[in-house]
C-alpha angles and dihedrals in degrees: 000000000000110000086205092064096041102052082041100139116259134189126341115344100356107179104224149071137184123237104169125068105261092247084089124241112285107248122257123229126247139211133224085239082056122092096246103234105138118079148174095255106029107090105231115228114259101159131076129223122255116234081252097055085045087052099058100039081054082052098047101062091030090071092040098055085044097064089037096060099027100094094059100092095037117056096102085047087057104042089055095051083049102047086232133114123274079240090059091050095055092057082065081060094039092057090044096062097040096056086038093057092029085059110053099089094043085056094038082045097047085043086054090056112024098027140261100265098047093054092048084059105036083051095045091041073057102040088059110061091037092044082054091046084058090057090043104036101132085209154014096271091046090046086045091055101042098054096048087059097042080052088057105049093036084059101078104052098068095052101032082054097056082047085052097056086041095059093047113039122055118251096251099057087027092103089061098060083040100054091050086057106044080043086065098038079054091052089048086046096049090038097049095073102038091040097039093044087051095047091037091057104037090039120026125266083271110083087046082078100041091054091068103033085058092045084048091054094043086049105051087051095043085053097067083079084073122086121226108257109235108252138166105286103231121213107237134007088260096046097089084058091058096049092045094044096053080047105106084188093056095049083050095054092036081059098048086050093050092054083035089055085039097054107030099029102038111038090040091063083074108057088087096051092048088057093048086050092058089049104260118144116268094232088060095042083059103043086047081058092046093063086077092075082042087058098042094061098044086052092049091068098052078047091057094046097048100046100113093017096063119038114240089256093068102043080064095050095043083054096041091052088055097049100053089038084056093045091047085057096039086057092040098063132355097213136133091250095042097050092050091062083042095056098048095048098049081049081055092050101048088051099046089036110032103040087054097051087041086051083047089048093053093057102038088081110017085164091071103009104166094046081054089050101050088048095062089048091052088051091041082044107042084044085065098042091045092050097041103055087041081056107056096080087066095046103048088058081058087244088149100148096065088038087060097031087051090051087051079050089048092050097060096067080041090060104043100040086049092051101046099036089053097040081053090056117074 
């Protein structure tokens, strides 16, 4: 099969264009001192996406990321329209997160068989009635429910959209397209907690979960417009897992996501609740917070700018540098002025940092590329939610400057392990 002529565009808004003759690209040798990526049965990309295609996939996680992120101002709100415990409310956030991490390899599994497109549909075509179950739950049990299944079907479009962009885009230009859309997830993370707060305030906690669950409907049907990539067809639903997990260089990136998740998930969860223990207002705590996603897409542009110009390896070090200088501050002083630098460069050093390793992830196992996929976002996701919880007890005595100053340590093995494993990988 030519992966030119089958991702030819075809009818109204079709996503993709060739820009390679349809006789294929010749394939490049390799080295032992290369990270085989490239393989006999895996297509090599040879299109490029249109700025619709582009469109939809952005839309895709930012919704996702929305609803993700959307319940954190409102639990007391909740808990007050329902008559329960704000406890009782957090295990609605807890089971969201919990479906939404459990299921990333089903859903990278089910993309590696029945296709990317078709499992972003099929998630989104599921995302929608359970995200409108959550605005209209009657209780706690119902609400509890609901948002663990709108976790789990949420949970495929994020990382089927970065496959996506890994199947079509070849690996040199591949950190453009991925930057945009970690750029877009950024903007849902920063706007779920301001939007969500305001709605939240002039019109009930209800109509927070409706908002997704429409853009999810009007998406699963929007995304017929793009075509299926061409990828290796794998034998059985369990066989991806097969291929990612004899892969040595899988097992090496899955470790440097889980100290990525560890240092720049977990710990950052923390910058709000050291301003509030120092007195300051909980709306401006949170805002504070909400400048990461401001400096990850400010970042992202320079990301996108220096892709080509800068090796991979430093982009890592540039966002590693960032990160250990935010975290050294943090730990310094816990003041308004101080956190907000924090915040942004911690923004800087998830785009320069994380969108490199994520690139990395998408061409370690181009056999079963969205498997291998899911499986990084369960380690970057199972590191912040391991730091995080190790973390509490700190946190809870208010010892807030070695909880920062241990995540700037943290971020020195990070570094290093991002940036030689990925300048040994070409």
């Amino acid at each position: 099969m030519v992966i030119g002529s089958a991702l030819r565009p075809h009818g109204p808004g079709a996503g993709l264009v060739s820009d390679r003759d349809r006789r294929g690209p010749r394939p490049r040798p390799t080295s032992r001192k290369e990270c085989h990526v490239v393989t006999t049965t895996a297509p090599r990309p040879v299109a490029v996406l249109s700025p619709s295609a582009l469109r939809l996939l952005r839309t895709a996680g930012f919704v996702s990321n929305f609803d993700r992120f959307c319940i954190a101002p409102m639990p007391a709100l909740i808990g007050s329209g329902l008559g329960v415990p704000v406890a009782t409310v957090v295990l609605a956030a807890s089971g969201y997160y919990l479906a939404y991490g459990l299921m990333q390899p089903v859903w990278g599994a089910a993309g590696d068989r029945w296709g990317r497109v078709r499992v972003m549909r099929v998630s989104l075509a599921g995302a929608a009635p359970a995200a409108l179950l959550s605005a209209l739950a009657p209780d706690a049990p119902v609400l509890i429910a609901a948002r663990v299944l709108t976790g789990a079907c949420f949970a495929a479009a994020i990382a089927a959209s970065l496959t996506y962009v890994g199947d079509t885009v070849p690996a040199e230009v591949r950190q453009r397209p991925l930057s945009e859309l970690m750029t877009a997830f950024a903007l849902g993370t920063a706007l779920a907690t301001g939007v969500a707060g305001a709605l939240a305030h002039y019109a009930g906690w209800r109509p927070v979960f409706a908002l997704p669950g429409v853009l999810a409907g009007f998406l699963a049907l929007a995304l017929r417009r793009l075509p299926e990539p061409a990828r290796p067809r794998s034998g059985s639903l369990l066989a991806p897992f097969g291929t990612v997990l004899r892969s040595r260089r899988q097992w090496y990136v899955m470790a440097v996501a889980l100290l990525e998740g560890a240092v720049l998930l977990g710990f950052l969860t923390y910058l709000a609740p050291a301003l509030e223990a120092h007195g300051v207002p909980v709306a401006v705590a949170g805002a504070v917070a909400a400048l990461y996603g401001v400096g990850t897409m400010a970042a992202s542009r320079a990301v996108t700018r220096l892709v080509g110009r800068w090796s991979p390896a430093a982009l890592i070090v540039a966002g590693g540098t960032q990160t250990a200088l935010a975290y050294l501050l943090a730990g310094y002083r816990q003041s308004t002025g101080t956190l907000v630098v924090a915040a942004v460069l911690l923004g800087g050093g998830w785009s320069f940092l994380h969108s490199t390793v994520q690139t990395w992830a998408t061409t370690v196992c181009p056999t079963a590329r969205s498997t291998a996929v899911a499986l990084f976002g369960v380690a970057l996701y199972g590191g912040g939610a391991l730091s995080g919880g190790l973390a509490a007890a700190t946190a809870q005595a208010g010892a807030y400057r070695p909880l920062f100053w241990l995540a700037a340590l943290l971020s020195v093995p990070l570094t290093v392990a991002a940036a030689v494993g990925r300048a040994r990988c070409r």
